[in-house]
PAROTI-450076 format. One record per residue (C-alpha): residue number from 1; residue in one letter; chain; x, y, z. Coordinates in Angstrom, 3 decimals. Layout:
<nodes>
+-----+-----+-------+----------+----------+----------+
!   n ! res ! chain !       xx !       yy !       zz !
+-----+-----+-------+----------+----------+----------+
! NUM !   a !     A !        X !        Y !        Z !
...
+-----+-----+-------+----------+----------+----------+
</nodes>
This chain:
<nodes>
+-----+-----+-------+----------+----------+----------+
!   n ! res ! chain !       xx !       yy !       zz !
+-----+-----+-------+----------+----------+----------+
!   1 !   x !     A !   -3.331 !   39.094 !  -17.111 !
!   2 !   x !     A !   -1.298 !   40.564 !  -20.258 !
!   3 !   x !     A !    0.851 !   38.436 !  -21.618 !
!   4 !   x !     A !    3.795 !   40.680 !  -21.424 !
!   5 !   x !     A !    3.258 !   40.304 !  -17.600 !
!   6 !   x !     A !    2.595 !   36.208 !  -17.219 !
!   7 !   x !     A !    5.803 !   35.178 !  -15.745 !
!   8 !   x !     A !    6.774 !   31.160 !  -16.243 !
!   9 !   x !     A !    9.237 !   28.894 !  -14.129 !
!  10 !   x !     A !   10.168 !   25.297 !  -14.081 !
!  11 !   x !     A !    8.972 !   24.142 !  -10.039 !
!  12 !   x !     A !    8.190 !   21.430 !   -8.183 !
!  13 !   x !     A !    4.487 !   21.532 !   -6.337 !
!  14 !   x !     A !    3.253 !   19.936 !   -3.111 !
!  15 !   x !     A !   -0.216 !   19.515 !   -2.801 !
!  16 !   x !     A !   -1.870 !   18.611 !    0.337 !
!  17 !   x !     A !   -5.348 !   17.964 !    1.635 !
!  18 !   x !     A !   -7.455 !   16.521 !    4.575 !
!  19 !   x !     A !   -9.010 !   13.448 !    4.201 !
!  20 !   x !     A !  -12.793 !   12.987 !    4.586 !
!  21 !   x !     A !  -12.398 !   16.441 !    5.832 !
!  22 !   x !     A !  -16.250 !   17.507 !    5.730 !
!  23 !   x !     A !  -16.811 !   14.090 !    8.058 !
!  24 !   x !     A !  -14.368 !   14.734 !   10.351 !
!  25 !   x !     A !  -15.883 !   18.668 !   10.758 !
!  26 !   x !     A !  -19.263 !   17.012 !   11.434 !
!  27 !   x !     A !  -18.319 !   14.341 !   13.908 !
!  28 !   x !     A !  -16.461 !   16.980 !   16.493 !
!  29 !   x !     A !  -15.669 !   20.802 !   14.633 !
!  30 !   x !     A !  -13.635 !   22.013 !   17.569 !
!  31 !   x !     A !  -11.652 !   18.933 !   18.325 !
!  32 !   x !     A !  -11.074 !   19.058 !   13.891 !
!  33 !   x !     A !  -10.025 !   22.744 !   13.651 !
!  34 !   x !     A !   -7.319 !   22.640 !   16.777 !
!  35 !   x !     A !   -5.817 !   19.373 !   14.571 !
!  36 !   x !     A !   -6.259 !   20.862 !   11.846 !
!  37 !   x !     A !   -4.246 !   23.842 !   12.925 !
!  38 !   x !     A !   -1.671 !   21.755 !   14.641 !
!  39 !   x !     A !   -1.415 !   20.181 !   10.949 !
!  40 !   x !     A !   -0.625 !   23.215 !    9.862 !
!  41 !   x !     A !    2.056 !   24.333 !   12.150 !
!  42 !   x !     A !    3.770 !   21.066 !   11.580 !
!  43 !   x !     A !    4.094 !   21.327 !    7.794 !
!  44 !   x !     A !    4.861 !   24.748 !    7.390 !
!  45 !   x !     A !    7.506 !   23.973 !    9.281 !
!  46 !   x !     A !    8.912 !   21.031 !    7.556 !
!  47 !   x !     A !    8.280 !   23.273 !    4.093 !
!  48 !   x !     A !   10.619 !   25.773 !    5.382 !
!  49 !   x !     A !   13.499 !   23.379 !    6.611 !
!  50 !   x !     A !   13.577 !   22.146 !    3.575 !
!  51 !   x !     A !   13.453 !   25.567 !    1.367 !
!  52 !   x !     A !   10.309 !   25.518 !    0.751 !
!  53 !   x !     A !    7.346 !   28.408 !    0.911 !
!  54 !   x !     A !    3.669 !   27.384 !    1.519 !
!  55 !   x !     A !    2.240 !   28.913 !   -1.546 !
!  56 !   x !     A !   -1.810 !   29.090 !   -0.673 !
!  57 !   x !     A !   -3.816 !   27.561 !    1.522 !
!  58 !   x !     A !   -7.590 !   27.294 !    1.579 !
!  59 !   x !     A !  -10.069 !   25.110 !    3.416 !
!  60 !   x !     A !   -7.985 !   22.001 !    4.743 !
!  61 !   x !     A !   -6.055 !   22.251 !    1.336 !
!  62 !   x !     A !   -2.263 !   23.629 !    0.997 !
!  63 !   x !     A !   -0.285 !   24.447 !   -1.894 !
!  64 !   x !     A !    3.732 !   24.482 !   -1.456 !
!  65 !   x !     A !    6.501 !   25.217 !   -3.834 !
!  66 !   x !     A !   10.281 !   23.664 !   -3.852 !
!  67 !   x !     A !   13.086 !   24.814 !   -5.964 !
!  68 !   x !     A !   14.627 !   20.804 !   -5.081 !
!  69 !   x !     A !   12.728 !   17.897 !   -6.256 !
!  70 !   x !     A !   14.227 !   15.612 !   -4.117 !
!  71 !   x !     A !   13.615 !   18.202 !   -1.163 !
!  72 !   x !     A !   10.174 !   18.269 !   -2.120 !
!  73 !   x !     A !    9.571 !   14.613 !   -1.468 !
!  74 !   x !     A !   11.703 !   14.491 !    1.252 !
!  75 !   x !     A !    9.092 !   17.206 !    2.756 !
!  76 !   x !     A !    6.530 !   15.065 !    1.856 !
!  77 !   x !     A !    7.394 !   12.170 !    4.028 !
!  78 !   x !     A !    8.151 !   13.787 !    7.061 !
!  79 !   x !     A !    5.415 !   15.682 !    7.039 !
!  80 !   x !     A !    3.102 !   12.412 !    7.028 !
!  81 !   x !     A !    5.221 !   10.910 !    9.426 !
!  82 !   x !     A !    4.737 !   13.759 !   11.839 !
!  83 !   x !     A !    1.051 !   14.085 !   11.380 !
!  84 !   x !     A !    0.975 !   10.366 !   11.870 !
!  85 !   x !     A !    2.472 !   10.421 !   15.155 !
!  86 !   x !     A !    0.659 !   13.992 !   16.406 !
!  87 !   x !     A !   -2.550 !   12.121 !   15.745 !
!  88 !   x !     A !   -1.571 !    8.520 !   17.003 !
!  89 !   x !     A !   -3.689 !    9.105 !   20.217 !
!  90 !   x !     A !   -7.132 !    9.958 !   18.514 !
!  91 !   x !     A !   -9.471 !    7.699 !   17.735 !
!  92 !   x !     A !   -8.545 !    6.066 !   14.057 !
!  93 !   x !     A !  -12.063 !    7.216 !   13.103 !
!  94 !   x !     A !  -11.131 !   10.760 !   14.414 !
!  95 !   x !     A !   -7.900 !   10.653 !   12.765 !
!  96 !   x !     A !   -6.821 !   13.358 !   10.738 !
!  97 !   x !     A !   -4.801 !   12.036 !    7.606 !
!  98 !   x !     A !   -3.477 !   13.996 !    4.996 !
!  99 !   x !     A !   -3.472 !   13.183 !    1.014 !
! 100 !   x !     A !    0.101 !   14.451 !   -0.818 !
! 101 !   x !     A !    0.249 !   14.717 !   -4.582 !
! 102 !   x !     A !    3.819 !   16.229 !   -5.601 !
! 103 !   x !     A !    4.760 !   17.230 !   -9.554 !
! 104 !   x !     A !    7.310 !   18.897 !  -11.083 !
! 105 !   x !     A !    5.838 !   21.052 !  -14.152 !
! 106 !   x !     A !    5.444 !   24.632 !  -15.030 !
! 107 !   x !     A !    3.766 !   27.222 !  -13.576 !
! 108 !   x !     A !    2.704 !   30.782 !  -14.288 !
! 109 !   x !     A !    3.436 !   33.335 !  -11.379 !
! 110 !   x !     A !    1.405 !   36.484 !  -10.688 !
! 111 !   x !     A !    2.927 !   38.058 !   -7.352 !
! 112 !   x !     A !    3.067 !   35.149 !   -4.498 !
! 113 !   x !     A !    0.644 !   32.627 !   -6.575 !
! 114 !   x !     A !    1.275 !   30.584 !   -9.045 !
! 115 !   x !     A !   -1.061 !   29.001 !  -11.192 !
! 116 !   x !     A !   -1.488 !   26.096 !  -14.626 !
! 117 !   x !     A !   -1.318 !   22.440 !  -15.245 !
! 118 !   x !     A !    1.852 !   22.694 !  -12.856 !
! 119 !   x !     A !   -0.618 !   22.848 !   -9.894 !
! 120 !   x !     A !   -3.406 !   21.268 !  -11.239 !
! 121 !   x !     A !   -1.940 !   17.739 !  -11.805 !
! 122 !   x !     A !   -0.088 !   17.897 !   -7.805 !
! 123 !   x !     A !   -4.092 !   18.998 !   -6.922 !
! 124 !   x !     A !   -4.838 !   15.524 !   -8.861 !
! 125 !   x !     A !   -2.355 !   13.391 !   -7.744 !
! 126 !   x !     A !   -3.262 !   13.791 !   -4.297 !
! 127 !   x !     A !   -6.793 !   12.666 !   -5.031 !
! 128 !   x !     A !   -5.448 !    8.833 !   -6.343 !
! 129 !   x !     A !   -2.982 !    9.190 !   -2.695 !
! 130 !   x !     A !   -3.690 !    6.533 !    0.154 !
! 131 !   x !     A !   -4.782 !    8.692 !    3.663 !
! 132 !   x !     A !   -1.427 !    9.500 !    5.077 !
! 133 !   x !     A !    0.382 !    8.540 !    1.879 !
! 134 !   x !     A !    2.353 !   10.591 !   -1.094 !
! 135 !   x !     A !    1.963 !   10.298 !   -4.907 !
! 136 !   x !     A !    4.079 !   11.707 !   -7.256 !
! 137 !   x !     A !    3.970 !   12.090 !  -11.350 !
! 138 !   x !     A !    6.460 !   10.671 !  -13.614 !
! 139 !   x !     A !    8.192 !   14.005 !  -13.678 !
! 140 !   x !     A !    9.455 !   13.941 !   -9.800 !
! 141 !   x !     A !   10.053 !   10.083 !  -10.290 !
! 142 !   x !     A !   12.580 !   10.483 !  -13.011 !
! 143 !   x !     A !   14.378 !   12.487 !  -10.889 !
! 144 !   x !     A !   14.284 !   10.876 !   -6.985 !
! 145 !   x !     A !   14.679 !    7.308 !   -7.551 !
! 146 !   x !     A !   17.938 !    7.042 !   -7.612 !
! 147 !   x !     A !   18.824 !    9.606 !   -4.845 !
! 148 !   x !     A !   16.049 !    8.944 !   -1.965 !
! 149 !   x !     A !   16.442 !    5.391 !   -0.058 !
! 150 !   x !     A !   12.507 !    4.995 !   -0.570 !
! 151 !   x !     A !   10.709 !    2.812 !   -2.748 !
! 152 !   x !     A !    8.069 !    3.811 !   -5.804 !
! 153 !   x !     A !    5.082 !    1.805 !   -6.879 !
! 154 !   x !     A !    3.796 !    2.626 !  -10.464 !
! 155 !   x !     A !    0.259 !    3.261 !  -10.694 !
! 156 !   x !     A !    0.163 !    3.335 !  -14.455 !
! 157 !   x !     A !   -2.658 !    5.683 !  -16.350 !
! 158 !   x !     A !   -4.776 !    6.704 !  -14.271 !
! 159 !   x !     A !   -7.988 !    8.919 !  -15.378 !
! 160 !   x !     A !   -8.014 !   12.673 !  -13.779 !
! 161 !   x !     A !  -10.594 !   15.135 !  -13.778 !
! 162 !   x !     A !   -9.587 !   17.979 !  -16.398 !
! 163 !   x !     A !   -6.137 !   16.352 !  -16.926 !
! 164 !   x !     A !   -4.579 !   14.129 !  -19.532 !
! 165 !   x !     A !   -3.826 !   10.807 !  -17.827 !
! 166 !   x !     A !   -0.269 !   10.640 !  -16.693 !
! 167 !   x !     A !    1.703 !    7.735 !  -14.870 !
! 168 !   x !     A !    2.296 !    8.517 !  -11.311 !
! 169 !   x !     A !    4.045 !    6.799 !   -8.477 !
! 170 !   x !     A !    3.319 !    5.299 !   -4.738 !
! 171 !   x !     A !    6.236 !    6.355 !   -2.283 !
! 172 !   x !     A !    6.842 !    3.334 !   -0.036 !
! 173 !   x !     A !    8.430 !    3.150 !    2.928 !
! 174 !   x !     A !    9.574 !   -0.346 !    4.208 !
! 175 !   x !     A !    7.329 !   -2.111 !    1.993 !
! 176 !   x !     A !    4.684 !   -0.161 !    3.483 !
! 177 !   x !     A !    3.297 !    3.685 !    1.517 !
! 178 !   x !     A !    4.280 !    6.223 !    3.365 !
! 179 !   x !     A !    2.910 !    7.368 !    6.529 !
! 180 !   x !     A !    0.086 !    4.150 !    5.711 !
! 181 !   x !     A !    1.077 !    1.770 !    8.759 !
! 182 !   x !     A !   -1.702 !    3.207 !   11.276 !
! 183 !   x !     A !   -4.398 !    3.406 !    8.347 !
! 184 !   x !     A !   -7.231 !    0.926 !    7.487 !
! 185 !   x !     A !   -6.391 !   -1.125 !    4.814 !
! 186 !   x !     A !   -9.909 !   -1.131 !    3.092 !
! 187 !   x !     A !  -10.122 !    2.946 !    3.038 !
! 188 !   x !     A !   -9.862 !    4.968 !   -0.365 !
! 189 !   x !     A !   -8.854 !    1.212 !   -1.710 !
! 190 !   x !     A !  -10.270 !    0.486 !   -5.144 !
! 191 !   x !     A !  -11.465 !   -3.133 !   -6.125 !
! 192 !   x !     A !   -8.520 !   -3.224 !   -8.397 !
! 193 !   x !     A !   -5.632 !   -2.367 !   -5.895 !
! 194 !   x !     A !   -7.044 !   -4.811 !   -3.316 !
! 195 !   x !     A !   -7.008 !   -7.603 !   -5.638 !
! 196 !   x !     A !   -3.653 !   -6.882 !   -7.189 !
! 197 !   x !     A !   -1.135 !  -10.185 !   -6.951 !
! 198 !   x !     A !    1.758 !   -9.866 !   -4.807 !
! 199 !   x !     A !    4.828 !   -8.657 !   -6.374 !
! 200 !   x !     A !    7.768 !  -10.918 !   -7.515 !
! 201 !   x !     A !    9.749 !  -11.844 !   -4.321 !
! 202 !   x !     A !    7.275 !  -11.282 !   -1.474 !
! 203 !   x !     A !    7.037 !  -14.110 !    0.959 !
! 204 !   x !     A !    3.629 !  -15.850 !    2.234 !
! 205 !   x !     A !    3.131 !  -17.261 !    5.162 !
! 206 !   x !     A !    1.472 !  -21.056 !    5.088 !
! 207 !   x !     A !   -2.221 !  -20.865 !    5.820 !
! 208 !   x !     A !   -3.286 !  -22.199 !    9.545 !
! 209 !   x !     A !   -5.040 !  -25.415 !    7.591 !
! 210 !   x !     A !   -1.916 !  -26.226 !    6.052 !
! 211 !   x !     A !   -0.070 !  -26.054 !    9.652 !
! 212 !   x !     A !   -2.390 !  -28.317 !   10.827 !
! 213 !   x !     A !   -2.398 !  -31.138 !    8.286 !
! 214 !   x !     A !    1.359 !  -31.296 !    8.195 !
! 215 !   x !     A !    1.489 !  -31.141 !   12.367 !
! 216 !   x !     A !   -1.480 !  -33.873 !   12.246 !
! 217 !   x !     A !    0.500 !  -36.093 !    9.646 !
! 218 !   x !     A !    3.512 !  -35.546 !   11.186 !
! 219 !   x !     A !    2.200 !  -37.363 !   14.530 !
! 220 !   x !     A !    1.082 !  -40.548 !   12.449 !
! 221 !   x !     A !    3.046 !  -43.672 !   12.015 !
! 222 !   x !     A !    5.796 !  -42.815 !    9.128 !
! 223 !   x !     A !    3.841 !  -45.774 !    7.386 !
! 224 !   x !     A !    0.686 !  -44.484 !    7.668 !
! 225 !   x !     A !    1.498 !  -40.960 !    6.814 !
! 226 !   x !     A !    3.019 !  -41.557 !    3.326 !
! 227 !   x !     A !    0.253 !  -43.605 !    2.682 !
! 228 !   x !     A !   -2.284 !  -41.064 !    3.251 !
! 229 !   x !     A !   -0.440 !  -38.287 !    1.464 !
! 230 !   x !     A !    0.449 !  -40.373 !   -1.957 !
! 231 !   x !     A !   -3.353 !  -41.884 !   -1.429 !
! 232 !   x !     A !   -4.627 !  -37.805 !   -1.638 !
! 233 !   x !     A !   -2.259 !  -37.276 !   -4.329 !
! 234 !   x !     A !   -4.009 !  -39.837 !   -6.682 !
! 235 !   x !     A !   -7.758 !  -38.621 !   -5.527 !
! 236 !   x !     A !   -6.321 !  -35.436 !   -6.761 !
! 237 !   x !     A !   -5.630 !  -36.549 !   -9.966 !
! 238 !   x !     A !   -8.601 !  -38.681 !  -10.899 !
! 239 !   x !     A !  -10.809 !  -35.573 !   -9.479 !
! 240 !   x !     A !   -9.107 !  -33.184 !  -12.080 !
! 241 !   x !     A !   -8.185 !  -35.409 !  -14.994 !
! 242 !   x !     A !  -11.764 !  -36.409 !  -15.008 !
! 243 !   x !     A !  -13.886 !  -36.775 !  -12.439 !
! 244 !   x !     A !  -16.426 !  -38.842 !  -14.116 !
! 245 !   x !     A !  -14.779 !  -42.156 !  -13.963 !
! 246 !   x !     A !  -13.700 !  -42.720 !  -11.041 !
! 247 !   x !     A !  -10.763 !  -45.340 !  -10.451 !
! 248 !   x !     A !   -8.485 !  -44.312 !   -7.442 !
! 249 !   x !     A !  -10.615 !  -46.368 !   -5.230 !
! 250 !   x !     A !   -8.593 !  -49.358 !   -6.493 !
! 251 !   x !     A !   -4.121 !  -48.196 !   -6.004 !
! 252 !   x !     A !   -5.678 !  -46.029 !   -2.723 !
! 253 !   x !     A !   -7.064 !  -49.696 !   -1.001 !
! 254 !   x !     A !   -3.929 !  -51.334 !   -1.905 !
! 255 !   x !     A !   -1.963 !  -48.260 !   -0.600 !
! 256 !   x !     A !   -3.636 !  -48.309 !    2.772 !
! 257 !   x !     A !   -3.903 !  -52.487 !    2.650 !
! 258 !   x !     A !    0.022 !  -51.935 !    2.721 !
! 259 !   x !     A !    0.287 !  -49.537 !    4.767 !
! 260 !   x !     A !   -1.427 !  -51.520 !    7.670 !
! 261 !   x !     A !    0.134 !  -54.992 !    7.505 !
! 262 !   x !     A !    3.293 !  -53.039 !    7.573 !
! 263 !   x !     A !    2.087 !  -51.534 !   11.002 !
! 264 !   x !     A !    1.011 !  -55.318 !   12.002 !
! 265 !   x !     A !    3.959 !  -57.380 !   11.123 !
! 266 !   x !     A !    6.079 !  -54.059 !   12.553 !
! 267 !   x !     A !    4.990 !  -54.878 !   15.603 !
! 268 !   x !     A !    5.138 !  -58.400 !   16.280 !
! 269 !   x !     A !    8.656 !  -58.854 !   16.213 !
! 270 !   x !     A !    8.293 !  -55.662 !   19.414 !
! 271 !   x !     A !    6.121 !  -58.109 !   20.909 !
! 272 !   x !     A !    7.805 !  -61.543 !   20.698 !
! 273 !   x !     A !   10.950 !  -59.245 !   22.524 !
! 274 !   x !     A !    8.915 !  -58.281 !   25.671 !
+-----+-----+-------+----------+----------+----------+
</nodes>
């Protein structure tokens, strides 16, 4: 393509693809195609509400274009949401679940088509997205996260095929990534993500063994009860301050010693009343 002829514009590019397409086409072709084709329908649709144009499609992938950003992502979402709720009555195995990447980056046009790192890094981004789920680069962040009630969850670096690494971001919805509420946890999850800690502020239930100790001690004697918890407290201790003398034998006799005569003489006085 001459150079005087290579057309360039700033755009922002939706990338979308099946997951675990090939599977799916083995397990039941037929059943696959008329989803995939109800896919389709669904988000050429929501491309065009919001001023969109599907740009190419091929295989199960498709390539859209915005002039809006914030349109773009807003796409995006509904467009998993939809799919998510066409394909709530299939089988979760059966399940067809779309991966979005979305950047904002130049292109180069030729006709309908447009082409360059623009489109490559969306193609990219889509690969690190959760089935049903929407990543987008550090370019579309900068500009939707203060204008989309939606949350973002940085991904750092990560390594791409053929492309510079780039930080990109998780859309969340409701604590949850987008369209991710009727998808298996442990799919397209790296070891890393599964055993990131829990970010500042999120709550955690008490284990079921911790219910049940506190129900159990909370039926004893009040007597009794502190007793047993201050006599675990000091096992504790000796156990990690050095387990290999071992002295809480001693204070946790005397504890419990206590602890009983306190339930005896308790109840005499109950008994000399009756």
């Amino acid at each position: 393509m001459p150079d005087d002829k290579v057309k360039r514009r700033l755009t922002t590019v939706l990338c979308a693809d099946v997951y675990g397409y090939s599977r799916l086409m083995e397990a039941d072709e037929a059943g696959t195609l008329e989803a995939l084709r109800r896919s389709r329908a669904a988000i050429a649709r929501l491309v065009e509400r919001h001023d969109g144009r599907i740009v190419n499609t091929w295989g199960d992938a498709v390539i859209a274009e915005f002039a809006s950003v914030v349109e773009a992502v807003q796409s995006a979402i509904e467009i998993q949401q939809e799919i998510s709720d066409q394909e709530s009555a299939a089988p979760q195995a059966n399940a067809m679940r779309f991966r979005i990447g979305i950047n904002l980056g130049d292109v180069m046009v030729d006709g309908t088509n447009i082409y360059g790192d623009g489109v490559n890094i969306a193609s990219r981004l889509q690969e690190l997205a959760d089935p049903g789920g929407v990543v987008i680069s550090s370019s579309v962040y900068d500009q939707v996260h203060n204008k989309l009630s939606v949350g973002f969850d940085c991904l750092g670096q990560r390594p791409m095929k053929n492309i510079a690494p780039l930080t990109s971001y998780r859309v969340t919805l409701g604590g949850q990534a987008a369209g991710h509420a009727s998808i298996p946890m442990e799919e397209n999850r790296t070891p890393s993500e599964s055993a990131r800690a829990p970010r500042m502020g999120d709550r955690r239930e008490p284990s079921s063994s911790t219910n049940a100790v506190s129900d159990w001690l909370g039926k004893l004697p009040r007597p009794v009860a502190v007793a047993l918890t201050v006599s675990a407290f000091l096992i504790m201790i000796n156990l990690f301050s050095g387990g290999h003398k071992i002295w809480f034998h001693w204070p946790v006799a005397v504890i419990l010693f206590g602890a009983a005569l306190r339930m005896v003489l308790g109840r005499r006085p109950e008994q000399d009343r009756r």
